[in-house]
N, C-alpha and C positions, 0 to 999 in steps of 0.2 A: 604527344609531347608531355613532358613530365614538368609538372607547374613547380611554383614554389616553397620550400621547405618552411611551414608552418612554425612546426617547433622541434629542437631536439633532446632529449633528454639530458641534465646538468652533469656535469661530470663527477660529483659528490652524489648520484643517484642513491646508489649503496649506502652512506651514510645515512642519510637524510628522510630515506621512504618508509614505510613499514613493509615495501616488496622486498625492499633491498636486503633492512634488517632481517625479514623472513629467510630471503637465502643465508646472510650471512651465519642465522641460526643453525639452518640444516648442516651448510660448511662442521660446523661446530659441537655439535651437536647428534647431529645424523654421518657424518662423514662423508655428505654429497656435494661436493662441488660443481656448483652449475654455473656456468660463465655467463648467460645473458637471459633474455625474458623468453626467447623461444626452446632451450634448454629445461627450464620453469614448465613452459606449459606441456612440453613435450612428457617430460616425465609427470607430469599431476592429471595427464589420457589415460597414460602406460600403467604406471604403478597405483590404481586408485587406492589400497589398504595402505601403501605408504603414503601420500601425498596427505590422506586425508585421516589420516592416524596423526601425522603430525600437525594440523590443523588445530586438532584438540589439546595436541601441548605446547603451542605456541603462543595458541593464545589463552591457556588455561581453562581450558571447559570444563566446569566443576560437576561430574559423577556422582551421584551421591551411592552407589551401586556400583562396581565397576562391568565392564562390559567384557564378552569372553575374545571374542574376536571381529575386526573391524568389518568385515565384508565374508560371510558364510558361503554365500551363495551367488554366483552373477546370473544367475533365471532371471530375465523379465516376463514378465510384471511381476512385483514381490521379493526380489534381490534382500535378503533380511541384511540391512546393517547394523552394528553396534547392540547386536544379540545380548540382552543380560543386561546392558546398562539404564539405570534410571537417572531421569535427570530429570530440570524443570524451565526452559526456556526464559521464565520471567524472572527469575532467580541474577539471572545477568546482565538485567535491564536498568536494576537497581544504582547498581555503582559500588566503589569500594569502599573502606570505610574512608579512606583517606579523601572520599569526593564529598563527604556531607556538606561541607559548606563551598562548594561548586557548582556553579549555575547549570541546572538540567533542562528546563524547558523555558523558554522563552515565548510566549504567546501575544498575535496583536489579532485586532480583530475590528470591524464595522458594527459590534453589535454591544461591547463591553468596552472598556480601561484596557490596558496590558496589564499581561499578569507575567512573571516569574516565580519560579518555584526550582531551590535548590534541589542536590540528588536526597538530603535529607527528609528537606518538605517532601519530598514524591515518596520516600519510603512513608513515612507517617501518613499521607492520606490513602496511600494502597491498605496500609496495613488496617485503615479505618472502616474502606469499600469493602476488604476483603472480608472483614465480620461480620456488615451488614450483609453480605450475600452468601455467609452462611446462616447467618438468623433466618432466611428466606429460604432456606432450604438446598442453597445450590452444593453442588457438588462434581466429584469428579464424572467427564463424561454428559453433566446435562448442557443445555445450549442457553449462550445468554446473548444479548441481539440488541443491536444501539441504531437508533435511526439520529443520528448525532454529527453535529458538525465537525470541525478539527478544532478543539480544542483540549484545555487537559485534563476536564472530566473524562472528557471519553479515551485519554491514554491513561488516567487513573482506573477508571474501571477496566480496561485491557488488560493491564498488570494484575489490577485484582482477582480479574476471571481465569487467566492463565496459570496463577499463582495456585489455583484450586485444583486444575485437571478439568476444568470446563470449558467449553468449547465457544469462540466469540464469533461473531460476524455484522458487518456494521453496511448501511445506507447511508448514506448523506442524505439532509431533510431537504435537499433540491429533489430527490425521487418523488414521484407521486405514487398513492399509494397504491393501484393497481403494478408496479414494479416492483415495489418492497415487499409483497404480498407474495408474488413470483416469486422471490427467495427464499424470504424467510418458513413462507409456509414450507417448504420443502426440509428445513431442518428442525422444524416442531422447537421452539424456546420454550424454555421456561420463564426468566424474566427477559423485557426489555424496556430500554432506557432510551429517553426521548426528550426532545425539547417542542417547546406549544410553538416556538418560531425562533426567526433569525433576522440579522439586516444583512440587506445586500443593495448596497452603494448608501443612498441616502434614503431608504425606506426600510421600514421592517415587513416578513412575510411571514404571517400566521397560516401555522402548520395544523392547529387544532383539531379540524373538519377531517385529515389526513392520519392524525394517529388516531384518531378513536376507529375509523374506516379498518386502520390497519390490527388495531388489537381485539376488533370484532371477529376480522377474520383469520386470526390465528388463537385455535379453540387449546392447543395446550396450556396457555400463557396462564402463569400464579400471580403475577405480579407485574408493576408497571411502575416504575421510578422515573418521574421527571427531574428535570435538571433547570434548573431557573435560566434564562435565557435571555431574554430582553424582556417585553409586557405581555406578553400571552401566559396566561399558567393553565396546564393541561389540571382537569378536574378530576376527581376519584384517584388519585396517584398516590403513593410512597414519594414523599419529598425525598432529596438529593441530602438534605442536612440533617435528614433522620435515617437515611442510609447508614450516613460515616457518621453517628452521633457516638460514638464508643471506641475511643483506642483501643486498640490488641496491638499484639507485639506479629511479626510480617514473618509468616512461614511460608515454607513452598512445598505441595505439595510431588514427591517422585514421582514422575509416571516414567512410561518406557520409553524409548529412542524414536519411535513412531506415533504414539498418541497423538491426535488431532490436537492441535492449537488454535488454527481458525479456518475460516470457509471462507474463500473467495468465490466472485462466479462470475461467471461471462458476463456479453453483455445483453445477452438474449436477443440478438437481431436475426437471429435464425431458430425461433422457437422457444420456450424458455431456459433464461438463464442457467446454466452449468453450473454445476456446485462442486469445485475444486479444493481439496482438503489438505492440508499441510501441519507437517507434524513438529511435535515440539524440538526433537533432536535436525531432525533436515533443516529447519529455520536459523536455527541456532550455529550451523558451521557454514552453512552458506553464508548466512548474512554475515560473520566474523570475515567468511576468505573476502567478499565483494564490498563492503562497507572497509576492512580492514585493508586488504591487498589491491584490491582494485579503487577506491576514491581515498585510497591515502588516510581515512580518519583515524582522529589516535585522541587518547584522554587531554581534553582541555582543547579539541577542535570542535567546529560548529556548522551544522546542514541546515542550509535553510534552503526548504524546495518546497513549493507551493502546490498542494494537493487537497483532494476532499477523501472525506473517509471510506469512499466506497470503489478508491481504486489504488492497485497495489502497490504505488506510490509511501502512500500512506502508512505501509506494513514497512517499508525500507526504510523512511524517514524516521518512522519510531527504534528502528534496531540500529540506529546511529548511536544508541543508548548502551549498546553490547558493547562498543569500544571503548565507553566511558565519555563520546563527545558531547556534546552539546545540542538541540534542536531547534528550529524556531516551525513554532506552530500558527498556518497564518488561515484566517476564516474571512470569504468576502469576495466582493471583488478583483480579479487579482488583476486589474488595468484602470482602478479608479482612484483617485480623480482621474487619472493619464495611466499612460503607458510607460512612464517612468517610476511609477511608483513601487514596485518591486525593486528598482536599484536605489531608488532612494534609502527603502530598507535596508539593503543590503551594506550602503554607506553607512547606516548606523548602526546596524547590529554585526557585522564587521563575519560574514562567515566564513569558513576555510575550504566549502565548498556548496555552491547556489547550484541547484537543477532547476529548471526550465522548459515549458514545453516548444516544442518546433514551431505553433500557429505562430507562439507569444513573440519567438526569435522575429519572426517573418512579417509578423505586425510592424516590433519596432523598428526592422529592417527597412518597409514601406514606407513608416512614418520620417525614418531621416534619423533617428535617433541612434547619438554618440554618446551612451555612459561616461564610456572613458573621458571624453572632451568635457560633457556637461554636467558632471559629478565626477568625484573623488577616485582616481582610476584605481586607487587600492583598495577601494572598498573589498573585493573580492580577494582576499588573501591566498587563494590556493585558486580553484579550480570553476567551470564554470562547464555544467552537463546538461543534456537535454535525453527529454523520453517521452514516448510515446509515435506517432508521425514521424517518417523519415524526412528530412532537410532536403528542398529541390537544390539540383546542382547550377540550374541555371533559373532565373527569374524571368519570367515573361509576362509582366502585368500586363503591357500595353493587349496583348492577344487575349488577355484571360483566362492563362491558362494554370499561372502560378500565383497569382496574388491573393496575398492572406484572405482579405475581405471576398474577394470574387469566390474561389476558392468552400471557403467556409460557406457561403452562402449557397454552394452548389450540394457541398454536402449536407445542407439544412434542408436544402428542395426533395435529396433523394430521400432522407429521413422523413419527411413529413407526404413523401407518396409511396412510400412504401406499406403501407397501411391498406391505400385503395389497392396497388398491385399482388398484396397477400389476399385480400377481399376478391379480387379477381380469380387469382389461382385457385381459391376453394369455394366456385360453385360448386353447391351442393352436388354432392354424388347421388343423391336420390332424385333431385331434380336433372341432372343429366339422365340419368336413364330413364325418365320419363320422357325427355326431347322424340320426336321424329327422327329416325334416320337420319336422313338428309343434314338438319340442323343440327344434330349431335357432332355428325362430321364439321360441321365449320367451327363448335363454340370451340370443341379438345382442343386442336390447335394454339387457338388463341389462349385459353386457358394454360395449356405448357408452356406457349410461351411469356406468359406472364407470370408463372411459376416461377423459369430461369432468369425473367427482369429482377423478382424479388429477392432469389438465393445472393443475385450478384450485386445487390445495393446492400444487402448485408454484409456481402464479404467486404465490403470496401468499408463499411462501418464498424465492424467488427474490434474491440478493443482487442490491446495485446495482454493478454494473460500472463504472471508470472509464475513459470512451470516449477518454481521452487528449489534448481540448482543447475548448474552445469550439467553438459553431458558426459555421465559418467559418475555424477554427483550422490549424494546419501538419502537420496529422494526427497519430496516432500514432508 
C-alpha cells in the first residue's frame, strides 16, 4: 500500500534552490538542459570530468595554480584528479570580503557565556593562531591534534592549521585517554591543544589526569597549547592567549588537490581505530556540491547540528563556512535541562537548516514531544536532517524492541561486554597449546565462538564513517 505523500517539491523549485539555480547555470552556461533531479544525478554518474569541472565554476573554487585536467585517470585506487592544481581548503572557509561584518559562528555552551564571532572576527583570530603555530614550528605536512570540545577555538585553530598545509585531527575531551592515544599515536603530532575540562549538565569534568596521560604517551609532541576552559588549567602549557598574542595578516598556504587536511578514524570496535585521510581539494567540492546542492545552504543561511569534535558531523557543520552560511556551535548536553532544549535553540537562533540525530528523534518521539505545538513552529526556517542510526519504521516500545531508552540501553550492555567477549576470544595462544588434548578441543570452540559474538557487537556498534564524496566523486 502506498502511504501518504509527506512533501512535494514547490513549484518555484528552480528559482528558489541553489539545485535549481545550479541547473539553471549549466542550461546557460554549459548548454545542458536537464529537466528534473534524476536527469542531474544521472549525468553527475556518467560524465564525472563534467559534472565536477563544473562544480568548481559554480561555485568558484579558487586555484591558485590552475590544474591541467579534471580526471587523468579512472584506476582505482589512485584516480589522479585535478592534476596540477594548488589550492588551499581553508582559504574558503573565511568568507568574502563583503561577509566581515556577518555573523560566522555562533556558540552556546554549559561551560562558558555565548560567544559570536563575525566572518571578520574569525579571519583575525586565524590569522593570529596561524602565527603562533608557525613560531612553534609548524608547517606544511606536520600533524597538529586537538582533544577539544566544539567550540571556536578549536574551529580557530582548524582554520589556522589548514591554512599552513598541516594536517589536523581532533578527540573530544569526553574520550578517555587510553582512545585518544589509539589515534593520535598513530599520526605522531607535533603540537596539541587541549582543555584541563569541561561542564556537562550542571557539573564540571576535569580532564587533567587524562591529558598529561595522553602527552606522556605521545613522544613526538614539541608543544602543548591549553585553551582556558572552565576551572581546571592544564600545567606546563603554551597558554591559548600567548598563542594568538601577535596579529599577522591571514595567508593560505597552496598545496596540491590531494594533500591531507585532516584524519578521521573509525570507531575502533573492531581493533584499533582506522585512520581515514581526506584531502584539501576532495573536501572542498564535495562539501560545496552536499552543503550547497543537497541542504540548500547559501550566504546569510545557518546550520545548526549538534555534534562533538571527534565525529564527521563536525567536519560538515564547519564547511557550512564554504557557502558563506552561518553555524551554530553547541558544547554539553544536548537533552539538558529536557529534551526540548535543542528546539528551544533552534527558536532562537532561528537556523535554515537543524540536523539531528535518530536516538534524539526517537527520544522526543517517546516523550510526547510537539516542537511545533509547544514552541514557535517556525523556528526551523528550512529544513530539519538526521544522521547517523537509521529511523525504525515502526515503533514497538511496548515489546522492547524499538524504544529509544530500551534500545540505547541494549546497546550500552553490548558495549560494555564486549571487552569480556574480546578477553574470551584471545586466550592465549601459548596457553592453548599447552592445554591437553582433549580440553583444547572444548575451549577452540568456545573461543571462536566468542570471537564471532565480539566481531558482531562491533559491527552493530560500528560508526558510520564519512568516505569523503559520492561514488564517483574526486576522492578524499
Amino acid at each position: 500500500m502506498i502511504g501518504d505523500v509527506l512533501w512535494s517539491p514547490p513549484a518555484d523549485l528552480r528559482e528558489t534552490t541553489e539545485i535549481g539555480r545550479f541547473m539553471s547555470w549549466l542550461a546557460t552556461e554549459r548548454g545542458r538542459e536537464l529537466g528534473s533531479y534524476e536527469e542531474l544525478w544521472r549525468w553527475s554518474v556518467s560524465d564525472l570530468e563534467g559534472f565536477w569541472g563544473s562544480i568548481v565554476d559554480f561555485f568558484a573554487i579558487r586555484f591558485s595554480a590552475p590544474y591541467e585536467r579534471v580526471l587523468a585517470d579512472r584506476t582505482m585506487p589512485g584516480a589522479p584528479w585535478f592534476e596540477g592544481g594548488r589550492l588551499n581548503y581553508a582559504k574558503h572557509l573565511i568568507g568574502a570580503e563583503d561577509d566581515r561584518d556577518r555573523i560566522a559562528v555562533v556558540s552556546r555552551s554549559q561551560t562558558r557565556p555565548p560567544i559570536e564571532l563575525t566572518f571578520g572576527e574569525l579571519r583575525e583570530q586565524v590569522g593570529r593562531v596561524r602565527a603562533g603555530l608557525q613560531r612553534l614550528g609548524v608547517g606544511p605536512g606536520d600533524r597538529v591534534a586537538a582533544y577539544l570540545p566544539n567550540i571556536p577555538e578549536t574551529l580557530i585553530a582548524f582554520i589556522a592549521t589548514a591554512s599552513l598545509g598541516a594536517i589536523w585531527a581532533a578527540c573530544a575531551p569526553e574520550f578517555g585517554a587510553r582512545s585518544v592515544i589509539d589515534r593520535f599515536a598513530q599520526i605522531e603530532p607535533r603540537v596539541l591543544l587541549a582543555v584541563g575540562g569541561y561542564g556537562y549538565r550542571d557539573r564540571y569534568v576535569d580532564r587533567r589526569a587524562e591529558v598529561q596521560a595522553i602527552r606522556a604517551r605521545l613522544t613526538r609532541l614539541t608543544h602543548v597549547v591549553s585553551i582556558p576552559y572552565g576551572d581546571a588549567e592544564l600545567p606546563d602549557t603554551l597558554g591559548w592567549h600567548e598563542l594568538r598574542a601577535e596579529p599577522a595578516p591571514l595567508e593560505f598556504e597552496p598545496v596540491a588537490f590531494d594533500h591531507p587536511l585532516y584524519v578521521l578514524f573509525s570507531s575502533g570496535t573492531t581493533g584499533l581505530p582506522k585512520a581515514i585521510v581526506h584531502g584539501h581539494g576532495g573536501q572542498l567540492l564535495e562539501h560545496h556540491k552536499n552543503q550547497g546542492l543537497s541542504w540548500d545552504l547559501k550566504p546569510g543561511g545557518r546550520l545548526q547540528w549538534f555534534t562533538t569534535t571527534a565525529w564527521m558531523m563536525w567536519n560538515a557543520l564547519v564547511s557550512a563556512l564554504l557557502v558563506r552560511s552561518s553555524i551554530v556551535m553547541l558544547d554539553g548536553d544536548p537533552a539538558w535541562p529536557d529534551l526540548l532544549e535543542q528546539w528551544r535553540l533552534a527558536e532562537r537562533l532561528r537556523p535554515t537548516m537543524m540536523g539531528v540525530s535518530p536516538p534524539y528523534l526517537m527520544a522526543c518521539r517517546k516523550a510526547g514531544l510537539a516542537p511545533g505545538r509547544e514552541l514557535d513552529p517556525r523556528a526551523v526556517h528550512g529544513r530539519v536532517a538526521a544522521a547517523g542510526r537509521g529511523l525504525p519504521v515502526r515503533v514497538r516500545a511496548a515489546a522492547g524492541r524499538c524504544g529509544v531508552d530500551q534500545r540505547l540501553g541494549r546497546h550500552r550492555r553490548l558495549h560494555r561486554n564486549r571487552a569480556g567477549l574480546v578477553r574470551a576470544a584471545r586466550v592465549r595462544r601459548r596457553d592453548l597449546r599447552s592445554m591437553p588434548g582433549r580440553r583444547r578441543a572444548r575451549i577452540r570452540p568456545r573461543r571462536q565462538r566468542a570471537g564471532r559474538r565480539a566481531r558482531r557487537a562491533g559491527d552493530r556498534l560500528a560508526d558510520a564513517v564519512d568516505a569523503g564524496g559520492a561514488v564517483g566523486g574526486p576522492g578524499r
